[in-house]
GUKEZA-53461 format. One line per 5 residues: their letters; for each residue x, y, z of C-alpha. Coordinates in Angstrom, 2 decimals. Layout:
% residues N
A = X/Y/Z  ... $
***
This chain:
% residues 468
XXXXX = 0.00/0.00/0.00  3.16/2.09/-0.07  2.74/3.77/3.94  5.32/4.48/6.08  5.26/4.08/9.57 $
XXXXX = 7.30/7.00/12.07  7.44/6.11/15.80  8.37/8.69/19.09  9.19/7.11/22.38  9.88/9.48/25.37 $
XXXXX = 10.16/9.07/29.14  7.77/11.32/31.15  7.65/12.21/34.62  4.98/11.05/35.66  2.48/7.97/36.09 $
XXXXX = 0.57/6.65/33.80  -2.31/7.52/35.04  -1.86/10.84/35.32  0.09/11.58/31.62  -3.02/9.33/29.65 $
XXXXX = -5.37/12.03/31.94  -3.99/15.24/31.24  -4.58/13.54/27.34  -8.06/13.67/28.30  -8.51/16.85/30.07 $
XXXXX = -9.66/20.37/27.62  -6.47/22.42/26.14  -4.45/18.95/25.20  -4.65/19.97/21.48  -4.20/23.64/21.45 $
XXXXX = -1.04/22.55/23.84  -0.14/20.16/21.36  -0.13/21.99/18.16  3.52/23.16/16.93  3.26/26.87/16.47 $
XXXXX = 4.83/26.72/13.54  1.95/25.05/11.95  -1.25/27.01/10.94  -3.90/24.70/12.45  -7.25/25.68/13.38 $
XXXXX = -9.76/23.40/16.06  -13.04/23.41/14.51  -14.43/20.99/16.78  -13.12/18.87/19.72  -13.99/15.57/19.77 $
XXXXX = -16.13/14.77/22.91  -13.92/11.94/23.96  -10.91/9.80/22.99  -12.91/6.68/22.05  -16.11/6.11/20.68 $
XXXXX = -15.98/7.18/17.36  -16.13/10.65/18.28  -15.10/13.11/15.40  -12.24/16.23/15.70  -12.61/18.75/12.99 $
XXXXX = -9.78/20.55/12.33  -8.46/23.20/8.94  -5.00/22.87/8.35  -3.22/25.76/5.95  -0.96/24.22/3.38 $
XXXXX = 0.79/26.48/1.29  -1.90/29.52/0.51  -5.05/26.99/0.87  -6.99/26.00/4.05  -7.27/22.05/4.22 $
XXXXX = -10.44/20.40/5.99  -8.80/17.66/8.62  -11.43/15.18/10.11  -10.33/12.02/12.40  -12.54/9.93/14.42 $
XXXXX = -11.16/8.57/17.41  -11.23/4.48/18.11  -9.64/1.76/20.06  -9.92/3.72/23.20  -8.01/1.80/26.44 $
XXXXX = -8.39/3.75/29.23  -5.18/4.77/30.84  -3.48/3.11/27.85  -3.96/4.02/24.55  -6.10/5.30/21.55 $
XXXXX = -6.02/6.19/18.16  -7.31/8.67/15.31  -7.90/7.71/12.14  -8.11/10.57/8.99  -11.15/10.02/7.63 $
XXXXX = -10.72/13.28/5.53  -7.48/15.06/5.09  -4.38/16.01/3.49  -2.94/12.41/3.35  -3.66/9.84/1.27 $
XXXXX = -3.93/7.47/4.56  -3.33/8.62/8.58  -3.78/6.65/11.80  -2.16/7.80/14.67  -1.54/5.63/17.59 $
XXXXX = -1.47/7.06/21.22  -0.03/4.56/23.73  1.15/5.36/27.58  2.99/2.67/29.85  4.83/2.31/32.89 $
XXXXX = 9.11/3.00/32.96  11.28/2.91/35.83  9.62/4.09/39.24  6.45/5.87/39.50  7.12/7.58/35.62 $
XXXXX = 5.93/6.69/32.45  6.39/5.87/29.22  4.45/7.86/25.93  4.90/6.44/22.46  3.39/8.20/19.18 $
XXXXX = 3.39/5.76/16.16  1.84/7.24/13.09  1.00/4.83/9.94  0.26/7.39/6.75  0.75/7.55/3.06 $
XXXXX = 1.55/11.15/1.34  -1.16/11.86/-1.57  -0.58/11.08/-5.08  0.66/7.61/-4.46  4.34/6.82/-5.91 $
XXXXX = 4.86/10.39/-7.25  4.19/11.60/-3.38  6.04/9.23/-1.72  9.41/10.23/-4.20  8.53/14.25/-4.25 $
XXXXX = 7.41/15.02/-0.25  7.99/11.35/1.61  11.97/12.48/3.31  10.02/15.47/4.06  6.83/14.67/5.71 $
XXXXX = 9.43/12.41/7.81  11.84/15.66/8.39  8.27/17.03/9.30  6.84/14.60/11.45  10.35/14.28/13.86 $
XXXXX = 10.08/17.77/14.44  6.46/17.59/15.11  6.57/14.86/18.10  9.71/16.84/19.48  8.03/19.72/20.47 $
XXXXX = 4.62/17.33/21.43  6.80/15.19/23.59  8.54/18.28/25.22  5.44/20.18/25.78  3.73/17.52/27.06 $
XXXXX = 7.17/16.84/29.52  7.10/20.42/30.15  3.54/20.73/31.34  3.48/17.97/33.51  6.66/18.49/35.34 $
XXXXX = 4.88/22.45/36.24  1.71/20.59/37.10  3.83/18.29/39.72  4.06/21.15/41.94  0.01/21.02/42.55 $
XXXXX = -0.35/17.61/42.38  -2.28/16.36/45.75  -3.76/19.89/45.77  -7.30/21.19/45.47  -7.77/22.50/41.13 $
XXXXX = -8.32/26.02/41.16  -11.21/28.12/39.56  -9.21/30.74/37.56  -10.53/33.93/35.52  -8.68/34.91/32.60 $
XXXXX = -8.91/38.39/30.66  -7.47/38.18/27.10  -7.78/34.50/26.22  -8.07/34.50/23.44  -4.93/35.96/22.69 $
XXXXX = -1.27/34.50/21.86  -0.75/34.09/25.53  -3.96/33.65/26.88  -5.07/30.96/24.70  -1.78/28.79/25.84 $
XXXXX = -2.52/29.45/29.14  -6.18/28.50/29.36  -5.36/25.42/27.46  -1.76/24.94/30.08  -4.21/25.35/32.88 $
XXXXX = -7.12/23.29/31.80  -4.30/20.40/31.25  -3.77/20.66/34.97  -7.43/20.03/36.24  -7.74/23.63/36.46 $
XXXXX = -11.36/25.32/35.98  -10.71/28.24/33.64  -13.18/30.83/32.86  -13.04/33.22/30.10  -13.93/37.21/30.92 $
XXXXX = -14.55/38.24/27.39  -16.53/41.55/25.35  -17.62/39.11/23.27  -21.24/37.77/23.72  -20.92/34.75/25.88 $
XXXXX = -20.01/31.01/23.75  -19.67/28.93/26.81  -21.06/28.37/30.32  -17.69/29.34/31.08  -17.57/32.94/29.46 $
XXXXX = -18.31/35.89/31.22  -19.34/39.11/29.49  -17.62/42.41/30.40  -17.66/45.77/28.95  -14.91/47.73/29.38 $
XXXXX = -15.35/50.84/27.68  -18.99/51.61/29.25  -17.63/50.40/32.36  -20.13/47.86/33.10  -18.99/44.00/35.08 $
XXXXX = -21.58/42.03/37.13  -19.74/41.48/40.05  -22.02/38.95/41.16  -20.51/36.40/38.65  -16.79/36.96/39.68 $
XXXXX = -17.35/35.87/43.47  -15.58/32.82/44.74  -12.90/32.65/42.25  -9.42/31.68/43.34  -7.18/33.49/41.09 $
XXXXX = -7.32/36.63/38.35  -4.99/36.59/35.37  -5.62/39.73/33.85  -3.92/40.00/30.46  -6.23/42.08/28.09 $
XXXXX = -5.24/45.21/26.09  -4.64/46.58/22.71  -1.85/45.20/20.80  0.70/47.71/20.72  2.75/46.49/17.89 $
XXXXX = -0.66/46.32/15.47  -0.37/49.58/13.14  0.88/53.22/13.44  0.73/54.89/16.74  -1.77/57.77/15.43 $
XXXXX = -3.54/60.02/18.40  -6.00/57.38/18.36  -4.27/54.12/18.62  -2.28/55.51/21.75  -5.68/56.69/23.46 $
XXXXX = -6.68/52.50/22.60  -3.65/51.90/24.59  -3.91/53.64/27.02  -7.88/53.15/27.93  -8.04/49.31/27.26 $
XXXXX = -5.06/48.71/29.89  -5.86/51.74/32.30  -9.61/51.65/32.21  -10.21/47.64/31.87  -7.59/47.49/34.77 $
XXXXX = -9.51/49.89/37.18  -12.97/48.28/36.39  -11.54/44.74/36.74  -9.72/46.15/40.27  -12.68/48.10/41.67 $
XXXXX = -15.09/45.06/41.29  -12.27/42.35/42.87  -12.23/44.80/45.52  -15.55/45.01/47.07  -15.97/41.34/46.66 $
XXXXX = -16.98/39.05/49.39  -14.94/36.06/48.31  -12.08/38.12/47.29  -9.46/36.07/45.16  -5.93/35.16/46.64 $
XXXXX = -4.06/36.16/43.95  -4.34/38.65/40.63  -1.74/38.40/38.32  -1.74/41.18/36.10  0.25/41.94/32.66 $
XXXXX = 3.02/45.03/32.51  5.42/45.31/30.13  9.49/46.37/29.67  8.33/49.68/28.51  7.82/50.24/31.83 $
XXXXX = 11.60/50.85/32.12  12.25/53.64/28.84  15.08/53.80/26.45  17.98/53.00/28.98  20.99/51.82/26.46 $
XXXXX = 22.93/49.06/28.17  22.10/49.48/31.83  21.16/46.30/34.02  17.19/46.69/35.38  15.85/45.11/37.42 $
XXXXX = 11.96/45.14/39.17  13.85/48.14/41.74  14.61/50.12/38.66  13.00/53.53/38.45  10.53/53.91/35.47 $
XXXXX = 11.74/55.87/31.98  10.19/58.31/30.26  7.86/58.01/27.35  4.38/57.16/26.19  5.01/53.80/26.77 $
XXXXX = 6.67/54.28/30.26  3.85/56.14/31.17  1.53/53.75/30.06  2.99/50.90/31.97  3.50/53.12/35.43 $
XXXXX = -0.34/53.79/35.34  -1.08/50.43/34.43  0.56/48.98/37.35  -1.20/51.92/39.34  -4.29/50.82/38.29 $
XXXXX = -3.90/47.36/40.38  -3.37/49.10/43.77  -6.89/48.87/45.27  -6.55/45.10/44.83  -3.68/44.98/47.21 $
XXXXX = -4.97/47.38/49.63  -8.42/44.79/49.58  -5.93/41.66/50.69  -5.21/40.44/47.02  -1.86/39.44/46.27 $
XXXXX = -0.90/41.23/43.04  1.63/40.37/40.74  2.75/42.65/38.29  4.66/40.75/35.43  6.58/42.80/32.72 $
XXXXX = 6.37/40.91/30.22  10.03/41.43/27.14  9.03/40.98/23.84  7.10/36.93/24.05  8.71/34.87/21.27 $
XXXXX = 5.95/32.54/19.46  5.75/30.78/15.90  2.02/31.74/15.90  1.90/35.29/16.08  3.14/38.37/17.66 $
XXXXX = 6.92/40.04/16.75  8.91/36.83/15.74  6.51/35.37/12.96  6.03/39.09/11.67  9.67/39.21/11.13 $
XXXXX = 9.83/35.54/9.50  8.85/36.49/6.02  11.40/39.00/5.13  13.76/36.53/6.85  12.82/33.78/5.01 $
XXXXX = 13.83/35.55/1.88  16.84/36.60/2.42  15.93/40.15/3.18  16.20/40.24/6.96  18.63/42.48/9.00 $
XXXXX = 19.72/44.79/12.09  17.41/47.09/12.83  18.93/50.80/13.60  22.31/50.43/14.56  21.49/46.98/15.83 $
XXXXX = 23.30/47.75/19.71  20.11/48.02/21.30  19.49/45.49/23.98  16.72/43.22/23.29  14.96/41.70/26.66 $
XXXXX = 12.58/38.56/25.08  11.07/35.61/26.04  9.97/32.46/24.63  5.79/31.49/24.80  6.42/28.32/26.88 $
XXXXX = 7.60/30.72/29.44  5.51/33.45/29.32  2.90/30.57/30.10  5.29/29.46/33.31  6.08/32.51/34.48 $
XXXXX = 2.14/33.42/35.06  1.65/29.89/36.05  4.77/30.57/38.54  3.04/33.69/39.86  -0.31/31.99/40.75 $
XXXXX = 1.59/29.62/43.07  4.46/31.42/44.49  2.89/32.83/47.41  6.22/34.84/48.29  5.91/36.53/45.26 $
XXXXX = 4.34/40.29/44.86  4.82/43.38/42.96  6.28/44.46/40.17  8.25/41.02/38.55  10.15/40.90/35.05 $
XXXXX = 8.94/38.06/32.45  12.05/38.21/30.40  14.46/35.53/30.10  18.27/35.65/31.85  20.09/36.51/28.37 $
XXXXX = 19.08/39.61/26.93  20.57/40.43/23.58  21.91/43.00/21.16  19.12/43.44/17.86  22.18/42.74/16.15 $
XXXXX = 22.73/39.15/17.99  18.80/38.44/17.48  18.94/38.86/13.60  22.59/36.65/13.24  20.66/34.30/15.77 $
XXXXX = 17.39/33.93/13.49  19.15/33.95/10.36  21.60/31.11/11.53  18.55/29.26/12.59  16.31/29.83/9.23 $
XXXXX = 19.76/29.01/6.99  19.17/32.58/5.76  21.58/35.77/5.20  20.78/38.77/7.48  22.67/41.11/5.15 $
XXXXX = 19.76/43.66/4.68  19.65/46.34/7.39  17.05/49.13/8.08  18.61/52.28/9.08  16.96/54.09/11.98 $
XXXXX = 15.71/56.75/9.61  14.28/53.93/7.47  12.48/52.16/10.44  10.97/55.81/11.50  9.55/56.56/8.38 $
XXXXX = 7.67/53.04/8.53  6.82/52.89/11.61  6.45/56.62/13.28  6.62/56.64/16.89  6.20/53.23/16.87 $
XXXXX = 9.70/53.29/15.89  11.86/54.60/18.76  9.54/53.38/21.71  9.66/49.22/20.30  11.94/48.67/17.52 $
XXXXX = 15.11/51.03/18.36  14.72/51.50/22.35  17.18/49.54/24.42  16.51/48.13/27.59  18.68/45.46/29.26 $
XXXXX = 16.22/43.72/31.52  16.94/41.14/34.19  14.59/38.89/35.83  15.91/38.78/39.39  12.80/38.18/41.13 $
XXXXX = 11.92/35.51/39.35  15.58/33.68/39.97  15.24/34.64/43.49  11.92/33.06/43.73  13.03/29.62/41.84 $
XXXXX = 11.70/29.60/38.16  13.40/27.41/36.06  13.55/28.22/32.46  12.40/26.26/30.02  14.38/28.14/26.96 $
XXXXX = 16.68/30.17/28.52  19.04/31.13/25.14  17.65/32.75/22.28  18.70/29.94/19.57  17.28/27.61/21.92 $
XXXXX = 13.87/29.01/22.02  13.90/30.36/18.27  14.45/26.65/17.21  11.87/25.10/18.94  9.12/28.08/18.12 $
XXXXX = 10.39/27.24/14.34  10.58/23.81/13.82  14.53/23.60/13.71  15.31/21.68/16.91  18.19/19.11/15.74 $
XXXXX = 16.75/15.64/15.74  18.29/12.26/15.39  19.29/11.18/12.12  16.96/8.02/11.73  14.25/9.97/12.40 $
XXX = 14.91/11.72/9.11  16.03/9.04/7.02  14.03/8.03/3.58 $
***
């Protein structure tokens, strides 16, 4: 029949029972999916067995592919299996299995039986690929899935918490809903959107209007709505979008934890670098005074905004968050395309001091500042090794096997960009994250190549795993 069979074994840390669960729990997928990949969920199968059907587009090249697999030879706490029914391959099945290594750990094997489209001519023109493919694939599923449940050990034993997220459905909050929800967590969305779920919770910022009724007896806040800063020129109005969606949403979101009877412990709340201004090559860290600037402003008011929620009891955390590095979205996979083609380069004179860090720890950070009950205030969410522009454009060229030979002059950058300009893409700001090292995060991509390769899709993997 001309298929090919790849196969993934990893050790995980953790039983069994508890890796084939957090299979089953919500958020497995969107945790799973490479964010290199362009997939879409269009519908979550309602188990792992049963025939039950997942509905998913994948993007290939310009055109959005319809992916349907019904799920079948469910074993609980062992294994199951989907099965393409309609797709982008000629033939898919993709078995699931989970057993028991050394100790109280586990063992998680991915074995995938599929045949590329157009028969011979497939196999010859995409079959070394679609392995290339597939190896990097079930690297970053086995890590993430490694990842995850080493952070969840550290609540294991303990009660799941009901959480309240603002922003999920952004880059970061979707991650972390889904990282949550793969720890038994409870995670409701506050959204301006009319509500899709029994777990969605309207809000309306801009009138001002929350039913505080609905947010009693929560445990924790993660508050990470706001306008994207980085989306278009920074006209009058954009800035007062800002501005409003972090100051206002903040204040209404503060004033109703506030008064609330069952207050929650903790409300982690997003901040950013700008906080800090352009400050060329000197260390900051969270006792740093603030710069100047719209975006230092910004930030200081920001953070002002979450006051009354410490004065009510709440522990607040104030996380200022470096530029997040993700495959999906955001800086990084704006920059990929001109990279890709050769035309990438340093931005300005390329000295200024990049602070940055990866999506899988943006996720741990907020997940490390919902547990760490010794942690309060402001907090950097950058990782340990901030670099030079010039040393992030080498980096990702050496990583995409492209030149970085094209530069844009500082002139260049303002005339695209306008204010834009100076305050995000020429500003320095050599950020450290000493409370977080003080308070025991461990990083899970602490250098820059590191973290760009596994975002990509370029992690080095084992010869045989590539082999024809």
């Amino acid at each position: 029949m001309g298929t090919a069979v790849f196969r993934r074994q990893s050790p995980m840390p953790t039983t069994p029972q508890r890796l084939f669960q957090w299979h089953e729990r919500p958020g497995a997928f969107v945790r799973l999916a490479p964010p290199w990949q362009q997939v879409r969920l269009i519908q979550a199968p309602s188990s792992l067995g049963g025939g039950a059907l997942a509905e998913l587009a994948v993007k290939i090249g310009p055109i959005w592919k319809r992916w349907t697999a019904r799920h079948e030879n469910y074993v609980p706490g062992v294994e199951f299996t989907d099965v393409q029914i309609r797709g982008p391959f000629a033939t898919w099945s993709h078995r699931h299995l989970v057993g028991p290594a050394e100790g109280d750990t586990a063992t998680l094997t991915d074995e995938v039986t599929y045949a590329p489209p157009l028969g011979p001519i497939g196999r010859l023109l995409m079959g070394r690929q679609l392995r290339k493919d597939l190896a990097q694939v079930f690297t970053y599923r086995h890590e993430t899935t490694r990842q995850d449940l080493t952070r969840h050990a550290a609540t294991e034993g303990s009660s799941p918490m009901k959480i309240l997220v603002t922003g999920a459905t952004g880059m970061v909050g979707s991650q972390l809903t889904a990282f949550l929800q793969g720890g038994g967590h409870t995670v409701y969305r506050l959204t301006r959107s009319e509500p899709a779920a029994d777990t969605d919770i309207q809000w309306d910022p801009q009138n001002g209007t929350l039913d505080a009724a609905k947010l009693e007896g929560f445990d924790a806040v993660v508050h990470l709505a706001g306008e994207n800063v980085g989306e278009g020129r920074w006209t009058e109005a954009k800035k007062a979008r800002i501005r409003d969606s972090r100051i206002d949403g903040t204040s209404l979101l503060v004033r109703t934890l506030a008064r609330l009877e069952r207050k929650p412990k903790v409300l982690v709340a997003a901040s950013a670098i700008g906080f800090y201004g352009d400050r060329g090559d000197e260390p900051l860290t969270e006792e740093s005074a603030p710069g100047e600037g719209f975006l230092s402003e910004v930030c200081v008011a920001w953070e002002r905004a979450t006051r009354d929620a410490a004065t009510a009891g709440i522990r607040v955390v104030n996380l200022r968050f470096g530029v997040i590095l993700s495959g999906s979205g955001g800086a990084l996979k704006k920059m990929l395309l001109p990279f890709k083609m050769g035309m990438g380069g340093k931005l300005g004179s390329g000295e200024q001091m990049m602070s940055w860090i990866g999506l899988d720890d943006a996720v741990g950070v907020i997940h490390h500042a919902l547990l760490a009950e010794d942690l309060a205030g402001p907090v950097n969410a950058v990782a340990p090794e901030p670099v030079t522009n010039k040393t992030f454009t080498k980096t990702l060229g050496r990583v995409l096997w492209r030149p970085t030979i094209v530069p844009m002059p500082g002139f260049m950058a303002r005339a695209a960009f306008g204010e834009m300009a100076d305050a995000l893409l020429l500003a320095s700001a050599r950020v450290l994250p000493k409370r977080l090292q003080e308070t025991g995060y461990v990083f899970a991509t602490p250098s820059l190549e590191d973290c760009l390769r596994r975002q990509l899709g370029k992690v080095e993997v084992q010869a045989a795993e590539v082999a024809a």
